[in-house]
C-alpha positions in Angstrom: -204.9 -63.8 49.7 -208.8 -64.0 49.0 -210.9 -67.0 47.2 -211.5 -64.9 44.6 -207.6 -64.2 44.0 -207.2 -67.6 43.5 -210.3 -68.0 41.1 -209.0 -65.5 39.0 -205.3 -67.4 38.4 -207.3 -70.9 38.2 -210.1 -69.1 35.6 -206.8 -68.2 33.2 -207.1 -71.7 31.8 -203.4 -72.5 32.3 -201.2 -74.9 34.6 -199.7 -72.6 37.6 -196.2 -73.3 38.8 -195.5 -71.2 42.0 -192.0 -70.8 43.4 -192.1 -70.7 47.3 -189.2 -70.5 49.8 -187.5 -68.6 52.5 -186.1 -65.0 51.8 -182.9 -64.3 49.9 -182.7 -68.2 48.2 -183.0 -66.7 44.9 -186.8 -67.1 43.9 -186.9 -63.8 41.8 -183.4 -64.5 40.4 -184.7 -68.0 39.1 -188.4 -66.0 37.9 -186.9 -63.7 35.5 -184.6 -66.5 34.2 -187.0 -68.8 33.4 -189.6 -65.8 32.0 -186.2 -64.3 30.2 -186.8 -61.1 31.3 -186.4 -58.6 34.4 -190.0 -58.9 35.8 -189.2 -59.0 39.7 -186.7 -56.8 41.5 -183.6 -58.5 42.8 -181.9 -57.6 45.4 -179.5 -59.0 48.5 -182.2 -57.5 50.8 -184.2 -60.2 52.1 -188.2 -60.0 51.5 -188.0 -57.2 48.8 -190.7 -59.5 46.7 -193.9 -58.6 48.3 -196.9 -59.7 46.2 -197.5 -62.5 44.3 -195.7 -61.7 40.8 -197.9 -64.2 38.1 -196.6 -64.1 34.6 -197.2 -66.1 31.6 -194.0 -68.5 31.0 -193.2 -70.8 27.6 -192.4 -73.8 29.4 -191.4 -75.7 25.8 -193.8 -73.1 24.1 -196.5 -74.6 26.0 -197.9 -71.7 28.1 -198.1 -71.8 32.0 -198.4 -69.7 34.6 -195.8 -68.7 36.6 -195.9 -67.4 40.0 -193.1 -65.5 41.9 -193.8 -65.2 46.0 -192.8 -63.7 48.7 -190.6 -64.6 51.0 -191.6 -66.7 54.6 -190.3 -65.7 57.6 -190.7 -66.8 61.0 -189.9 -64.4 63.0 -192.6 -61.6 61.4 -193.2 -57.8 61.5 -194.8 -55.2 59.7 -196.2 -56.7 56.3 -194.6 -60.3 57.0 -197.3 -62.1 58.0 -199.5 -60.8 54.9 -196.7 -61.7 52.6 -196.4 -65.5 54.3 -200.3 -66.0 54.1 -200.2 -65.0 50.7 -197.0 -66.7 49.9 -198.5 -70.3 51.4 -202.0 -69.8 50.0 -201.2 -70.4 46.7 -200.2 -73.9 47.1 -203.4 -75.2 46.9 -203.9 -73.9 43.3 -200.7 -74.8 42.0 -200.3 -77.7 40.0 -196.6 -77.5 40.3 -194.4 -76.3 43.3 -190.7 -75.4 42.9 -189.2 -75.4 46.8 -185.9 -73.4 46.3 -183.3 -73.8 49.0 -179.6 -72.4 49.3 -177.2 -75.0 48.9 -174.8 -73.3 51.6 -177.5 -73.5 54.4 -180.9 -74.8 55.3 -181.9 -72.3 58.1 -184.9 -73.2 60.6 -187.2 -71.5 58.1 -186.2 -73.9 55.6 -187.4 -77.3 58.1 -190.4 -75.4 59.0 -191.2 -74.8 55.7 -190.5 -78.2 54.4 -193.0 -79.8 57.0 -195.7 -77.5 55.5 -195.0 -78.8 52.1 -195.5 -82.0 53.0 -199.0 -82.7 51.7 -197.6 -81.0 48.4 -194.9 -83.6 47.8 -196.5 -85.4 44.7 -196.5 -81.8 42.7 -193.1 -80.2 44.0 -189.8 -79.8 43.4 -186.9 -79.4 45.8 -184.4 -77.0 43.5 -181.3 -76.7 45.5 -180.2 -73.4 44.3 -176.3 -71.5 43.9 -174.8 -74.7 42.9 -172.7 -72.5 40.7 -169.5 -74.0 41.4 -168.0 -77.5 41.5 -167.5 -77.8 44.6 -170.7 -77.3 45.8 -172.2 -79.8 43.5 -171.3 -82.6 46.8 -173.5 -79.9 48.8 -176.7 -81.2 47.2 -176.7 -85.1 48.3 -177.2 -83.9 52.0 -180.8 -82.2 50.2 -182.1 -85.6 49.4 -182.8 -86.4 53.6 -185.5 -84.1 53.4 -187.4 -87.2 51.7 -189.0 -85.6 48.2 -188.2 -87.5 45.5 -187.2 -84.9 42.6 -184.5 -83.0 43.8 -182.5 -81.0 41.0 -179.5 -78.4 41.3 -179.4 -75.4 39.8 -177.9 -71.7 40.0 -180.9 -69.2 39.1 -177.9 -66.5 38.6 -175.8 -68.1 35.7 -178.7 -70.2 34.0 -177.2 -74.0 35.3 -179.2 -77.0 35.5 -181.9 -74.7 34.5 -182.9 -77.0 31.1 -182.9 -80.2 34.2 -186.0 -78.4 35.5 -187.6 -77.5 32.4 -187.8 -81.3 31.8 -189.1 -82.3 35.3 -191.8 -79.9 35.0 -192.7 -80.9 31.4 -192.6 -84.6 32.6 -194.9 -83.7 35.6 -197.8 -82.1 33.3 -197.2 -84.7 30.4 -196.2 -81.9 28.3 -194.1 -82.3 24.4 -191.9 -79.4 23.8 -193.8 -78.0 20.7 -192.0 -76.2 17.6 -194.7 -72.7 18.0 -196.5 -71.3 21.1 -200.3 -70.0 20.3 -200.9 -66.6 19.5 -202.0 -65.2 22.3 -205.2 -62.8 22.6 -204.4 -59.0 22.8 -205.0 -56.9 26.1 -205.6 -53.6 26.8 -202.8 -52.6 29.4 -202.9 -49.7 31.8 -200.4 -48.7 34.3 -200.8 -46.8 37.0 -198.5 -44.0 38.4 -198.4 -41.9 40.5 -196.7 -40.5 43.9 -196.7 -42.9 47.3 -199.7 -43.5 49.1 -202.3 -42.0 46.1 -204.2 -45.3 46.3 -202.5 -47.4 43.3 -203.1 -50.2 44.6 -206.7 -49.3 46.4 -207.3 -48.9 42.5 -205.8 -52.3 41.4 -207.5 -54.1 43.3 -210.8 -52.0 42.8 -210.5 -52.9 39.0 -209.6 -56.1 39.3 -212.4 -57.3 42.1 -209.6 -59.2 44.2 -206.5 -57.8 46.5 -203.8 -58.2 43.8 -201.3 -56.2 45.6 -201.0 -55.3 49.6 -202.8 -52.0 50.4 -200.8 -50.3 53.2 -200.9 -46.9 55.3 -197.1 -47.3 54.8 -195.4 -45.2 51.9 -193.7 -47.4 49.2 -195.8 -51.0 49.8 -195.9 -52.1 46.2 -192.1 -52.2 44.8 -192.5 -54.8 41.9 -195.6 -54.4 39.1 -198.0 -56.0 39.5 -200.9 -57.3 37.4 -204.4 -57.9 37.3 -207.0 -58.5 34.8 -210.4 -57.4 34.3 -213.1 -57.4 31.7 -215.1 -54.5 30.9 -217.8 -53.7 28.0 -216.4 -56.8 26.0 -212.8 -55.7 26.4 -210.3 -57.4 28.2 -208.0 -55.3 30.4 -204.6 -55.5 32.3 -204.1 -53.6 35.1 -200.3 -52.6 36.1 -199.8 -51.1 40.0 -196.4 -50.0 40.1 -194.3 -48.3 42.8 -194.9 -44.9 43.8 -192.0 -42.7 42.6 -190.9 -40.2 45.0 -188.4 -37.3 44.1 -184.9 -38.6 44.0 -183.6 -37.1 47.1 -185.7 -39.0 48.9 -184.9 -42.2 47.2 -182.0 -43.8 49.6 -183.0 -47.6 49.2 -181.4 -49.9 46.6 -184.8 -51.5 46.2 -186.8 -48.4 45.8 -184.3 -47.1 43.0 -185.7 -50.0 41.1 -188.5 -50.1 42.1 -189.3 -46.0 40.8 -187.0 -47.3 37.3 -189.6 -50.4 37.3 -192.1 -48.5 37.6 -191.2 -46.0 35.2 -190.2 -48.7 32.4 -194.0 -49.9 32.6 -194.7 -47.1 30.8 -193.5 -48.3 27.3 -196.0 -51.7 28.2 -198.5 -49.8 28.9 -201.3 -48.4 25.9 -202.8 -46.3 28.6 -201.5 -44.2 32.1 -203.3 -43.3 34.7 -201.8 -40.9 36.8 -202.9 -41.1 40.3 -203.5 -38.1 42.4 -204.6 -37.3 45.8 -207.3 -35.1 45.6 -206.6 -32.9 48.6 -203.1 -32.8 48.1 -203.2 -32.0 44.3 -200.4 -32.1 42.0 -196.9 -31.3 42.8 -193.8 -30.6 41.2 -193.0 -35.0 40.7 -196.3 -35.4 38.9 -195.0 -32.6 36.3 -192.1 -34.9 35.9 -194.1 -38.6 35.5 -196.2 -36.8 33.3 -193.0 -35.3 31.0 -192.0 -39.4 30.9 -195.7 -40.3 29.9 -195.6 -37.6 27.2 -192.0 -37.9 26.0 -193.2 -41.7 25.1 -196.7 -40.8 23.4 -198.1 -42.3 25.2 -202.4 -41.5 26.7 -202.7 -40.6 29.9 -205.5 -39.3 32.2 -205.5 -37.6 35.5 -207.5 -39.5 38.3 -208.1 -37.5 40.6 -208.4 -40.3 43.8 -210.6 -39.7 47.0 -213.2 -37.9 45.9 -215.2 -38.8 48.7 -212.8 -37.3 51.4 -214.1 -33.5 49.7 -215.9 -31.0 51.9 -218.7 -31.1 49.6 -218.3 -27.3 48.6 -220.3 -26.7 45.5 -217.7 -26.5 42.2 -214.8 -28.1 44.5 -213.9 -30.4 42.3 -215.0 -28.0 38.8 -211.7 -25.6 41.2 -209.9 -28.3 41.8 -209.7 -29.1 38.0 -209.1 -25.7 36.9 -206.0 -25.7 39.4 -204.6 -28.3 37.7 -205.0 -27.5 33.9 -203.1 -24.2 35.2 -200.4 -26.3 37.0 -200.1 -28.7 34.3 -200.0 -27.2 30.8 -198.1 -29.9 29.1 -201.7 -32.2 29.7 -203.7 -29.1 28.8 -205.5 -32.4 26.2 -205.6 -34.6 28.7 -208.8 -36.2 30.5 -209.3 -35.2 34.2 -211.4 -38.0 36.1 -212.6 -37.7 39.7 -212.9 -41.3 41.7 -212.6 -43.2 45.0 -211.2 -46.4 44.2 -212.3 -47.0 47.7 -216.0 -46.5 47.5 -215.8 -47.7 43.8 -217.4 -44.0 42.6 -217.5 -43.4 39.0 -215.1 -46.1 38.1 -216.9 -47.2 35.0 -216.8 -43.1 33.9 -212.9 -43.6 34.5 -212.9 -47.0 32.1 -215.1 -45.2 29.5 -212.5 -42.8 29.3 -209.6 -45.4 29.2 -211.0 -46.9 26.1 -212.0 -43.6 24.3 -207.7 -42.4 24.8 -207.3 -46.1 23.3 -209.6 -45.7 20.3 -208.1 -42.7 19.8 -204.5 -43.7 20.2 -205.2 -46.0 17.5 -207.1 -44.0 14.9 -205.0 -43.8 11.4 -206.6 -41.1 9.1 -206.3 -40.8 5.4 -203.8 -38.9 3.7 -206.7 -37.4 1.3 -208.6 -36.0 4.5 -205.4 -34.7 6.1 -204.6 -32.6 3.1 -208.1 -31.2 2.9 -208.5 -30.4 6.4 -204.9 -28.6 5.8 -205.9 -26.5 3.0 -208.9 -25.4 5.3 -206.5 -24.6 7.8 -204.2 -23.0 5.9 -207.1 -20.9 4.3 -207.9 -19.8 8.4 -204.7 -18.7 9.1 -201.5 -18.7 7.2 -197.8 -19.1 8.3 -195.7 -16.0 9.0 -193.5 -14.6 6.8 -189.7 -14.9 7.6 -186.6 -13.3 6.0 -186.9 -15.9 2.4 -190.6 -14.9 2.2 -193.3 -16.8 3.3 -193.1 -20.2 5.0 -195.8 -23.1 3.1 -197.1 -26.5 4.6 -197.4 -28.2 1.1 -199.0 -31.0 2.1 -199.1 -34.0 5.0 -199.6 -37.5 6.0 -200.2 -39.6 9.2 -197.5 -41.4 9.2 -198.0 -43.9 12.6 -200.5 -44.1 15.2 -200.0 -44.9 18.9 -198.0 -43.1 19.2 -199.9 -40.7 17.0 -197.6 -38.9 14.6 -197.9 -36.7 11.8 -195.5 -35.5 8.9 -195.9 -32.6 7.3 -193.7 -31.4 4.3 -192.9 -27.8 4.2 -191.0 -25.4 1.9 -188.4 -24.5 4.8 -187.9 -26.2 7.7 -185.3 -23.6 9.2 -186.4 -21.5 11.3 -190.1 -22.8 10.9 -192.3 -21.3 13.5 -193.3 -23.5 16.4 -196.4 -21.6 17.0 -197.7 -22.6 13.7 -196.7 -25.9 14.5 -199.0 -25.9 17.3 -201.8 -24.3 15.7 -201.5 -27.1 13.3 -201.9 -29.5 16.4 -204.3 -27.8 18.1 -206.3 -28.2 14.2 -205.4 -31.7 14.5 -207.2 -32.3 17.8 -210.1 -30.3 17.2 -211.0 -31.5 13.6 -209.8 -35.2 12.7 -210.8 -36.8 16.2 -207.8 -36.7 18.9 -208.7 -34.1 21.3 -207.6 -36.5 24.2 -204.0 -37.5 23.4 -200.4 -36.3 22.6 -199.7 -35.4 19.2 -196.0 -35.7 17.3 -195.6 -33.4 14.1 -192.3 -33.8 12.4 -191.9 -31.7 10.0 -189.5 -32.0 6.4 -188.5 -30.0 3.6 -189.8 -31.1 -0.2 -186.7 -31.8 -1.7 -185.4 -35.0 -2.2 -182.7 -36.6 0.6 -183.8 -33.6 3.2 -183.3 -34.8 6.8 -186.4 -34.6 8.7 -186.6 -32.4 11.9 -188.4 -33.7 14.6 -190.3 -30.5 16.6 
């Protein structure tokens, strides 16, 4: 992990706990209990948590920052090595250290890694985890050899002696449980999505100025989300890499299932998606379906459209090359198409412009008075069809929520109301109140009283 990784959790202004061990003691299990929800992936596979997972933690509504790490091996191959450096270096930052162990065994990982801790021992803990059972509670006496004076038994999975460490820690930063946490300041969030191996995390990092998450050759390297923040233009921004999400038959890992789910769950956090694509491969049939979750949930998305600087350099490439893909992809026919190489850093800040004009418009409420007289020019344009009753009538409308942005429009039969109409409406929407770049929700319901509305 960089300097300037470890600058950016020390410029966040808030004490950093880090959890640190060998793999498969239970150091995401304990995470997500003490952040009370299902941030890292948990599995019996040992070193599924790859990069360092910070989150923001009420420790007695007194905000911290909580690190999840990867696991340290000795015996190391493939990513190992990356994941220990990165695992060890943030020790130095930490102002508190939890040391999980398994009270059933301290393997030769465990002693090498206690050593390495020693210069730490004034800030850690030594939690003995999986004391989850009476009789293991004799286990934890043999823990107290290893020399470190706060040593505290817990089980991360069922939530024991977990209220123990919450005190030592409060104790250790000379904290008072307080009766409200602050408000915290609002962030713009953006996940990225996209296939394996599009340059997520090339991205990430990019945006974020410091190697957040591990940037690999190797297919699937990211499984958990993971975060970074940035400022641009005044706004502050959070950056989610998530796992690539391959087609299902070729998803036969327990971690990568939930991984993909992860990853596809981050799109109700997110305000904005970016969908990453390889430029010379294009889209495929899985970016139809990550777009279908994107759109189902309102959410704005654009396509980036990632190394642009691998391109032959044929004049109007990439002018085909987005023509191709409004033909492949009618369901984003609104949506913004941005060429970039997150690796050369081209026309990023055209990319973030974008973000924030999906955001503004995401969030853009109009008045009912300026709804209704748009409608009655539209109307006046083009009138609905006339069905078997006579003619069908939009009386009158309202937006009735933004982000998602969704309008309501009362009509004088909602059976059998044309859907073309209904998209002429939206397409009227786009073009003339301001949200050419985002999905649009009309709902449609009939004027009489107690009518139940039809969602279209």
């Amino acid at each position: 992990m960089t300097d300037s990784v470890l600058s950016s959790l020390r410029k966040q202004g808030l004490p950093i706990i880090s959890i640190i061990g060998r793999p498969n003691v239970g150091k995401s299990t304990l995470f997500n209990r003490l952040i009370q929800k299902r941030r890292a992936i948990t599995d019996p596979t040992p070193g599924v948590t790859r990069d360092p997972i910070p989150e923001k933690w009420l420790l007695g509504n007194n905000r911290v920052l909580l690190v999840d790490t990867g696991g340290i091996k000795l015996e190391q191959e493939g990513l190992d090595s990356l994941v220990t450096e990165r695992a060890l270096s943030i020790l130095s930052i930490s102002d508190a250290v939890i040391l999980l162990m398994d009270c059933t065994e301290v393997s030769q990982e465990d002693e090498v890694l206690i050593e390495r801790l020693r210069p730490f021992s004034d800030k850690l803990i030594l939690a003995v985890n999986k004391v989850d059972s009476p009789g293991r509670d004799d286990l934890v006496y043999d823990y107290y050899r290893f020399g470190y004076e706060r040593v505290i038994p817990i089980s991360s999975a069922h939530g024991l002696g977990i209220d123990l460490l919450e005190e030592e820690l409060l104790e250790m930063f000379d904290m008072v449980e307080l009766e409200e946490p602050e408000v915290e300041k609002e962030r713009l969030k953006v996940a990225v999505l996209g296939k394996p191996n599009t340059g997520k995390s090339t991205l990430t990092n990019a945006l974020s100025g410091k190697d957040v998450s591990i940037v690999s050759d190797i297919p699937g390297t990211t499984r958990d989300v993971v975060m970074g923040d940035f400022t641009y233009k005044g706004t502050d921004f959070t950056i989610l890499d998530t796992a690539g999400i391959r087609r299902k038959k070729k998803v036969d890992e327990d971690v990568e299932y939930y991984s993909v789910n992860r990853a596809i769950k981050t799109i109700d956090e997110a305000d904005v998606v970016l969908l990453i694509i390889d430029i010379n491969t294009g889209l495929v049939e899985q970016d139809k379906k990550i777009a279908q979750q994107i759109v189902r949930r309102g959410k704005g998305v654009i396509l980036v459209l990632n190394k642009a600087d691998t391109l032959s350099g044929i004049p109007n490439e990439i002018e085909a090359i987005k023509d191709r893909a409004r033909f492949l992809f009618p369901i984003l026919s609104y949506a913004p198409i941005v060429p970039i190489s997150a690796k050369e850093g081209t026309d990023i800040p055209l990319m973030l412009d974008t973000i924030w004009k999906v955001y503004r418009q995401l969030n853009k409420r109009i008045d009912t008075s300026q709804v209704n007289a748009a409608l009655r020019d539209w109307s006046a344009a083009y009138q609905p069809p006339r069905g078997k009753r006579g003619y069908f009538k939009v009386l009158y409308g309202t937006q009735v929520s933004a982000a998602p942005v969704r309008f309501l429009f009362f009509v004088n039969r909602k059976k059998d109301f044309p859907e073309g109409y209904l998209k002429y409406l939206q397409n009227c929407i786009r073009r003339d109140l301001g949200f050419p770049s985002i999905p649009i929700v009309i709902d449609i319901r009939e004027r009489r009283r107690n009518a139940p509305q039809t969602k279209l």
